[in-house]
Structure formats: C-alpha cells, structure tokens
N, C-alpha and C positions, 0 to 999 in steps of 0.2 A: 504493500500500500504506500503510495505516496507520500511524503512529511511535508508538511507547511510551518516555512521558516519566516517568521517576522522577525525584524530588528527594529530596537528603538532605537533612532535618531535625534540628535539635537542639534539645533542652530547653530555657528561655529562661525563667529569675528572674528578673532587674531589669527592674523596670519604670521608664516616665518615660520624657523626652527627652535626658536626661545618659547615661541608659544606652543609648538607640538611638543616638545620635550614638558614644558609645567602638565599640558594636557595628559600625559602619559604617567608622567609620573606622580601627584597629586591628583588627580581624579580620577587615573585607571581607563581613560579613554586614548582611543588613536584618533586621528582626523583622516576623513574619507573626503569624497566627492560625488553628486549623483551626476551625471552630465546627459543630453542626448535627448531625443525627443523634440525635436526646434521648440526648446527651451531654454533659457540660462542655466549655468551650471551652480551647482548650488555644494556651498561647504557646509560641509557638519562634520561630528562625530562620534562614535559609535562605542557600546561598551569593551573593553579589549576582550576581557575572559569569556564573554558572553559571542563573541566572533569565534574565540578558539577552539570552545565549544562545541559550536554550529558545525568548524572546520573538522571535527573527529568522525564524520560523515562525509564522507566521497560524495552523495548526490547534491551537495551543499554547490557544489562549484558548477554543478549542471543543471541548474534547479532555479527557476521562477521564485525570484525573494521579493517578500514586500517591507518594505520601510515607512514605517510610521513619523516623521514630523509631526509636529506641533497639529495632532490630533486629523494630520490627514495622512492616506497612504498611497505608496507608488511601487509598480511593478518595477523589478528592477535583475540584472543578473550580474554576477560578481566578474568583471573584467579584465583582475590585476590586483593583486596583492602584493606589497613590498615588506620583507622580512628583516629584522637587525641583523646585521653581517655576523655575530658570534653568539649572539644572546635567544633565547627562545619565544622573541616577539616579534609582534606585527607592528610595524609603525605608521603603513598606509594603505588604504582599500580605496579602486576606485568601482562605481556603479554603474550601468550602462540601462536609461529606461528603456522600457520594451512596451509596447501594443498590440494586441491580437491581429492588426492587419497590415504587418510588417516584419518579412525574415530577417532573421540574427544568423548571427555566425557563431558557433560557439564551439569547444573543446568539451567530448564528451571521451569517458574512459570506456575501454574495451574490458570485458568479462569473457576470460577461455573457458569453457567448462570440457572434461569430458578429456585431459589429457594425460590423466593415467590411466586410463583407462581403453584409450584407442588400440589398437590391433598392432599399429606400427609400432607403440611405445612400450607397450604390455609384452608383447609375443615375440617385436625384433630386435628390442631394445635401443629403440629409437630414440632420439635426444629434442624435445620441443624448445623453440627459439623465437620470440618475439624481437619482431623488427619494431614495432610502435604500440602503445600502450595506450593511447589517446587518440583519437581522430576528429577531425573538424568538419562540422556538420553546417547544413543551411534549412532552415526549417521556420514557421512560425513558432511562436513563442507557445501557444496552447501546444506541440505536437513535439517539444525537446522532450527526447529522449531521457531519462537520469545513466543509461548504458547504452550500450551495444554489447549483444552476446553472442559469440563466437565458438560454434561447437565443432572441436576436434577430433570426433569419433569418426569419422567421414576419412581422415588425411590419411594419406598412405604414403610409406618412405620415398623420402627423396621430393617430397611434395609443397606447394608453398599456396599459400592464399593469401590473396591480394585486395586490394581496397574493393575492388568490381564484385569478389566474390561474396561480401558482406550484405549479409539480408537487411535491409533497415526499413524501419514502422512507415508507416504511410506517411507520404508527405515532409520526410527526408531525406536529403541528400548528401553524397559525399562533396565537400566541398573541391577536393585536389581534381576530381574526378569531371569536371567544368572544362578542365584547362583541355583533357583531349587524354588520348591512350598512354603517352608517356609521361602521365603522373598518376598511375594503377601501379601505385608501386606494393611492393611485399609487406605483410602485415606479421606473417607468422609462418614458420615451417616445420616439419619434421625430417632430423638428418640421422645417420650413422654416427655415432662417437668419433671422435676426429683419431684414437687410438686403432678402432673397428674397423675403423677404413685405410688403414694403415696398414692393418694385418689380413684386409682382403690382398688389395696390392701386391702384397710379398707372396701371398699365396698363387693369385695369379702368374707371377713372373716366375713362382717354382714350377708352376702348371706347363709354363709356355716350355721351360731349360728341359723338362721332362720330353715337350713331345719334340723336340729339335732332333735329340740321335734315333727316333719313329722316323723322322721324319727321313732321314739321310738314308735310312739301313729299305727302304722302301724306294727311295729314288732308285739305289744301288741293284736293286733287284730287279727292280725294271729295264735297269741298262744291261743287266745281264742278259732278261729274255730276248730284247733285242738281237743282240749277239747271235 
C-alpha cells in the first residue's frame, strides 16, 4: 500500500550561510526550496530528523510529497538533496511542484527479484550483475511508479536485459529510451565467474592439444591409402 508523506514547512527570511548554520543548529531545521510550477520560488525550512526519517524509506525519493505552509499544501517531489561532506546531515533539500496535467522526470529504483533462485544462478552457478540501480522515468505525476521490478527467473547464462526489456505500468516511460536504440543500454546480466570461465578456456585448449596428434595420425593414413 502506498504511504503518504506530508512535511511541515515554514516561512524562511534569512538568507546566507550564518543563517542556515543558527537554523540547523539551534532549531534542528535545514533550509529547503519549493521552486517550479510558473510560480516564485519560495524559501523555507523543514524539520531535519523529521526528513531523515521520511529518508529511511526508499519510496520517499519517488513519491508525490505534500508540504504544508502556513496552513496550505502543495504537491511536490524531492529533487536534490545536499548532505554534510563528513557529518550525518542534510543541510539542503530542494522541491520541485508537480500537477496532475504535467510529466516529470524523475529517478525511480529498480527491484530484482527472483535471482537466486533462477536456473542460471541456482543450477550453473551463474554470477548476477547490475549495471544501474535507478532508472529515469517520464510519466505524470498520479502514475510514478515508487519501483520498477525486474524478475530474473527468465535470464539465462551469458544473458543481459536492457532498458527496452523493462515492463513498466501504464503511462510510463523510459526516459534514455526517447533518445533512439543506442541509449537501450544494459541494466543487468547473468555471467560465468570470471575464475569458471577461466577454467572452461584451459579446458578447451587441452580439448583442442588433444585432438591435434587425431588429427595428424588421420591425415597420415590417408596419405598412405593414396599410395
């Protein structure tokens, strides 16, 4: 079931870095931004623990959020969040509104299911390898995704699934997938152990030294009957 995430917001005058540093650290807020919507951009900002919170939820970043100001609210989606270079904080979030008759662009996380379980990985000891973890979608804002789920019981060794191959909900799209065939790039594969394919190799080249003196003692025989 879907979660609906509200934030409170407040009104936010001082500007500069003296003022978001007293803001952080005296009142436990970051300063954000809501921008977008041929609106002004509007500063506030937001409670810090009550964001970090929110953030211990993956669908949080791919999720229709509404914000509360001064007792009104607005659709809005998280577009950029700036983190303290050592410390375990946020120091700025920005917002991006949204309207139901207008596509967004957004980064939505990919879900594999079903990869130990596939035939290749189970039975030949296949190795799974994700190329992208994320994909960028175009969709209206009622029809975001909070995933995309990718089931690897299907793959077979030596195999790769690519952006094209990705089933996605009505009314989305792959964003890269616009530009034309050569941005369908790899998303995920399943390969041989880089050791296992190593040890086919050598097998095969004893395979081949093996059939070399077949090979000769069989020409030789033949030049015989000639004779």
């Amino acid at each position: 079931m879907s979660q609906d995430y509200v934030i409170e917001a407040f009104p936010r005058g001082d500007q500069g870095r003296g003022a978001s540093r007293r803001l952080r650290r005296e009142e436990k807020k970051i300063p954000a931004i809501i921008y977008g919507g041929n609106k002004d951009a509007t500063s506030i900002s937001i409670w810090h623990n009550e964001l970090k919170k929110a953030l211990e939820n993956e669908a949080f970043f791919s999720h229709i959020l509404t914000i509360e100001l001064e007792g009104k609210k607005e659709s809005v989606v998280l577009k950029d969040l700036q983190r303290h270079p050592y410390k375990a904080l946020f120091t700025h979030a920005d917002f991006l509104r949204v309207d139901k008759d207008h596509e967004i662009h957004m980064n939505v996380p990919l879900h594999f299911i079903n990869e130990e379980t596939a035939p290749a990985v189970k039975l030949e000891g296949g190795v799974v390898t994700h190329q992208i973890n994320e994909v960028e979608v175009i969709c209206l804002p009622q029809d975001l995704p909070e995933y995309i789920e990718i089931d690897m019981a299907g793959l077979g060794m030596d195999e790769v699934v690519h952006l094209s191959d990705l089933i996605m909900p009505k009314g989305v799209k792959v964003a890269a997938l616009i530009h034309g065939e050569d941005h369908d790039l790899p998303v995920a594969a399943i390969h041989k152990p880089r050791a296992a394919k190593v040890e086919d190799d050598e097998e095969d080249e004893e395979d081949e030294e093996a059939e070399k003196p077949e090979k000769k003692a069989k020409k030789g025989e033949e030049g015989e009957d000639k004779e």
